[in-house]
C-alpha positions in Angstrom: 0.0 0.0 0.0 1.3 3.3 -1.2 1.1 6.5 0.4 0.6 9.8 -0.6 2.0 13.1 -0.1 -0.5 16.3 0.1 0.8 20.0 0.4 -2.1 22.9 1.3 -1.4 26.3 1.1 -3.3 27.8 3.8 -4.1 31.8 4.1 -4.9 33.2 6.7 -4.8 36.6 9.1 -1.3 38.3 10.1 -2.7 37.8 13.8 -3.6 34.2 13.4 -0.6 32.6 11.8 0.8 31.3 15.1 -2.3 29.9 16.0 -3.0 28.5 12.9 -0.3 27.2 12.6 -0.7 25.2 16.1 -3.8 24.0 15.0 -2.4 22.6 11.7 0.3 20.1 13.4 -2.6 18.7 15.7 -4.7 17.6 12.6 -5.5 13.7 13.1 -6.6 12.9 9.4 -3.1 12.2 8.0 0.3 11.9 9.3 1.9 16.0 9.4 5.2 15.6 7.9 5.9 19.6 7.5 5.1 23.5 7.8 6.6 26.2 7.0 5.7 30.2 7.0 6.6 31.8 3.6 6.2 35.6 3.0 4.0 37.0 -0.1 4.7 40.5 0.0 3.4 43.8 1.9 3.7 41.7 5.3 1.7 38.7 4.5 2.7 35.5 4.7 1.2 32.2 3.6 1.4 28.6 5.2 3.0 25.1 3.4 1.8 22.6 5.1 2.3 18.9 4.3 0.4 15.3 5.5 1.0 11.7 4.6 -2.1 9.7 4.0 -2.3 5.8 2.5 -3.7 5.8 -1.2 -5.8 3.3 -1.0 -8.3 4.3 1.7 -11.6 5.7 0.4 -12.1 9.1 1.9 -8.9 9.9 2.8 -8.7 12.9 0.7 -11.2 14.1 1.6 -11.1 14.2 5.2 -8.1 15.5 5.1 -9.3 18.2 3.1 -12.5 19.0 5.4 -10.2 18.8 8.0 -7.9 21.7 7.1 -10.5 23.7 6.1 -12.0 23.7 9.2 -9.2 24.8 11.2 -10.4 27.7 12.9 -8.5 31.4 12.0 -8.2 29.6 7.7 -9.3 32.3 5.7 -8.5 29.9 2.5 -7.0 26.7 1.6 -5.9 25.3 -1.5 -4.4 21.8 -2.0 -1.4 22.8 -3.9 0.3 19.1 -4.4 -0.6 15.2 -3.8 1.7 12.4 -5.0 2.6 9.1 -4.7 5.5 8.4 -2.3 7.2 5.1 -1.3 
């Protein structure tokens, strides 16, 4: 069973990031593998963030997806990446 890499880019308010950001690593739906805090100009910055979930399991995606969307202080996420990883 392969797994599969999935990279969000998450906006969100200047004042929120640390929070956000907190909330992000606790996320149960896949395995967080990495985050990181990249300026876009005039202050803002956006969030990488990266999970691990198996291929194969129906729904996967998906809660993942519901799940980062939820966090609380996201003003927007976008999956960015998914592959396959060994």
């Amino acid at each position: 069973m392969g797994k599969v890499m999935v990279i969000f880019k998450v906006f969100a308010n200047p004042e929120n990031l640390d929070a956000v950001c907190g909330r992000l690593k606790k996320i149960t739906e896949g395995s967080f593998r990495d985050l990181k805090r990249e300026p876009i100009g005039f202050g803002i910055e956006l969030i990488r963030v990266g999970y691990v979930i198996p291929d194969k399991t129906d729904g996967a995606m998906t809660k993942l997806e519901e799940a980062v969307t939820k966090v609380e202080g996201a003003n927007q996420v976008e999956v960015e990446m998914a592959t396959l990883i060994s």
